[in-house]
C-alpha positions as CSV (number, residue, x, y, z in Angstrom):
1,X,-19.5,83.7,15.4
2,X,-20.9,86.6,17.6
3,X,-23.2,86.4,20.0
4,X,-25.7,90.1,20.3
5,X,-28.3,90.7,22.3
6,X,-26.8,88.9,25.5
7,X,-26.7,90.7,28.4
8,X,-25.9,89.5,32.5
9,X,-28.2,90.8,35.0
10,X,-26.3,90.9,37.8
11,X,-29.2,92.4,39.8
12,X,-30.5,88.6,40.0
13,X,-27.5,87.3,41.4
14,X,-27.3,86.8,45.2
15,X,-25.1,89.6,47.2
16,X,-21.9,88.8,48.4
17,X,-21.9,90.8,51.7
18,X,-21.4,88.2,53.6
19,X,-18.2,87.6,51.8
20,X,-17.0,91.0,51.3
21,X,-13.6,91.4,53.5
22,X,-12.4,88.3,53.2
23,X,-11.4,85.3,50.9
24,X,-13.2,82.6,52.6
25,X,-17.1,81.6,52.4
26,X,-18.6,81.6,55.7
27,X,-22.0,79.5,55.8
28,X,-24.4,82.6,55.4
29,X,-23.0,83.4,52.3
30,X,-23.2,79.0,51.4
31,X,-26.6,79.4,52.3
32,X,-27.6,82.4,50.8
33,X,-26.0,80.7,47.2
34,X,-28.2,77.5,47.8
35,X,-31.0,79.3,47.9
36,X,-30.3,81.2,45.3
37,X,-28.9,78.6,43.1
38,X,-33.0,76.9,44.1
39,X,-34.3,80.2,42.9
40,X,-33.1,80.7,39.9
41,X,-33.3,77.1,38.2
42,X,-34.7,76.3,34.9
43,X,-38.2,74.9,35.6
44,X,-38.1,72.9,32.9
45,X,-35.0,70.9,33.6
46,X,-34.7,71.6,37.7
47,X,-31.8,70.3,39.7
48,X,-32.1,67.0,40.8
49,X,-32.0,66.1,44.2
50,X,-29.4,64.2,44.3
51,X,-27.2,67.8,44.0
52,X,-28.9,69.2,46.5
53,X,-28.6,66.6,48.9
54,X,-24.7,66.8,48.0
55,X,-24.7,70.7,48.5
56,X,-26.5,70.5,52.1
57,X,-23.9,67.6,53.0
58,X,-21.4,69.7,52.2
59,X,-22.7,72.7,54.5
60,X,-22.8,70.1,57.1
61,X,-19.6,69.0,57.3
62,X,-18.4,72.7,56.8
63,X,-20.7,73.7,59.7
64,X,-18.9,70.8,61.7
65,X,-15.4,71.8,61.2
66,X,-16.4,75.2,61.7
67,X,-17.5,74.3,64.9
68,X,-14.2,71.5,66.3
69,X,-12.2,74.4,65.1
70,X,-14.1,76.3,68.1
71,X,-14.1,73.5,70.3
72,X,-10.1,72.7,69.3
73,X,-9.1,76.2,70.2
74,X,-11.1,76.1,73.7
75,X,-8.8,73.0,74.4
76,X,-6.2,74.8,73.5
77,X,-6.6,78.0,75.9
78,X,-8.0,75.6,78.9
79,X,-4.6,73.2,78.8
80,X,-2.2,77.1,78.8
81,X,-4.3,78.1,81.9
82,X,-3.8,74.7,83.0
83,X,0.1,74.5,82.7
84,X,-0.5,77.8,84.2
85,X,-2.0,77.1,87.2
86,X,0.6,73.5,87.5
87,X,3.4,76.4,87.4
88,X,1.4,78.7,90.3
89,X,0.9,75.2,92.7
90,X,4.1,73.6,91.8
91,X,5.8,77.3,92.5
92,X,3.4,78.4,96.0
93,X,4.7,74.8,97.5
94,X,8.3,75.9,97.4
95,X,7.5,79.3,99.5
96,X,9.4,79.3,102.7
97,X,11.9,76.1,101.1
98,X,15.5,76.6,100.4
99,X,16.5,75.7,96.3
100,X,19.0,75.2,94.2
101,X,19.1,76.3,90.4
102,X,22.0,76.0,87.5
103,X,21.4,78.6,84.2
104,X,22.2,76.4,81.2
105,X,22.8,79.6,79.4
106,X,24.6,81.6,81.2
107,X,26.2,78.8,84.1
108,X,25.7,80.5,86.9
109,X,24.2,79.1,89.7
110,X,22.8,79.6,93.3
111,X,20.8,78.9,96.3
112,X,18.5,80.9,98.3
113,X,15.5,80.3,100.4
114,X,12.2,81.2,98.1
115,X,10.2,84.1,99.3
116,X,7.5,84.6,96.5
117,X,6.8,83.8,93.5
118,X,5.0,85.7,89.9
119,X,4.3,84.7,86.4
120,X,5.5,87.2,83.9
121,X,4.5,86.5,80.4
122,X,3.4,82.5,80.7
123,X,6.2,81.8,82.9
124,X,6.8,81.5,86.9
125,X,9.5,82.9,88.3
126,X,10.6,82.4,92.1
127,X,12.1,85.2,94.1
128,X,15.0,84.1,96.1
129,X,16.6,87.3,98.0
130,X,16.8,89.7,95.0
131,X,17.4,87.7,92.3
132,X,14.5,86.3,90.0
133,X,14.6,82.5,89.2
134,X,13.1,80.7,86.5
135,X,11.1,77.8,88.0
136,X,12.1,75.5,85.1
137,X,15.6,76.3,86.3
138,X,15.5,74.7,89.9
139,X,17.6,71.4,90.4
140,X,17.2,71.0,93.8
141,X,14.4,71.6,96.7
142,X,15.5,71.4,100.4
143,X,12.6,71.3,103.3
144,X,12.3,74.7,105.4
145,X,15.3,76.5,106.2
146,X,16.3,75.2,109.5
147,X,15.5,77.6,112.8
148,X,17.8,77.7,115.7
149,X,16.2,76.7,119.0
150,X,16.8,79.2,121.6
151,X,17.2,77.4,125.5
């Protein structure tokens, strides 16, 4: 059986700029196809409003895990600046004290009284003479290196 005399106006449909670019559906372009989708019904038989109750639920909960996404990755940069800033304290109180540290890669080992210390790339490293030590290296903390008393 064929069908003549059909034809698809596309220029009724709602644009998809919003979606352009990417694969997902961000809620501008969910909103723009509910209204659309309201638009364009058949008067006669209309959508009930049970769907549309159901379609504005489901923007809601999209717009909510749209948003604890944002909130979850917030946590996540505040706890790196945090371990960050544990590394800095944890590191500043050892200025001026004499360590220890053991290299479980490499075995090597050494002792040194701490004169500085940085973060390079997330990580704190203490400057002992001329040699740069990992903080999460350091076995042993000694008070203040000892001064001799001059009479």
């Amino acid at each position: 059986m064929e069908l003549t005399g059909l034809t698809t106006d596309t220029s009724t449909f709602p644009s998809n700029e919003a979606a352009q670019g990417s694969n997902e559906l961000g809620k501008d372009a969910f909103m723009e196809l509910l209204v659309s989708q309201m638009k364009h019904q058949d008067p006669l038989d209309p959508q009930s409003n049970d769907q549309f109750i159901a379609q504005l639920a489901s923007f809601s909960s999209l717009e909510q895990m749209e948003n604890m996404n944002d909130n979850l990755l917030t946590m996540a940069l505040l706890q790196d600046n945090n371990a960050l800033m544990s590394q800095l304290t944890t590191g500043s109180s050892l200025i001026g004290k004499e360590v220890q540290w053991s290299d479980p890669l490499t075995g090597s080992t050494g002792s040194g009284l701490v004169d500085k210390i940085k973060v390079q790339d997330g990580l704190s490293y203490l400057t002992v003479g001329t040699e740069e030590v990992p903080l999460q290296i350091v076995t042993q903390v000694a008070g203040a290196a000892a001064e001799t008393e001059e009479n």
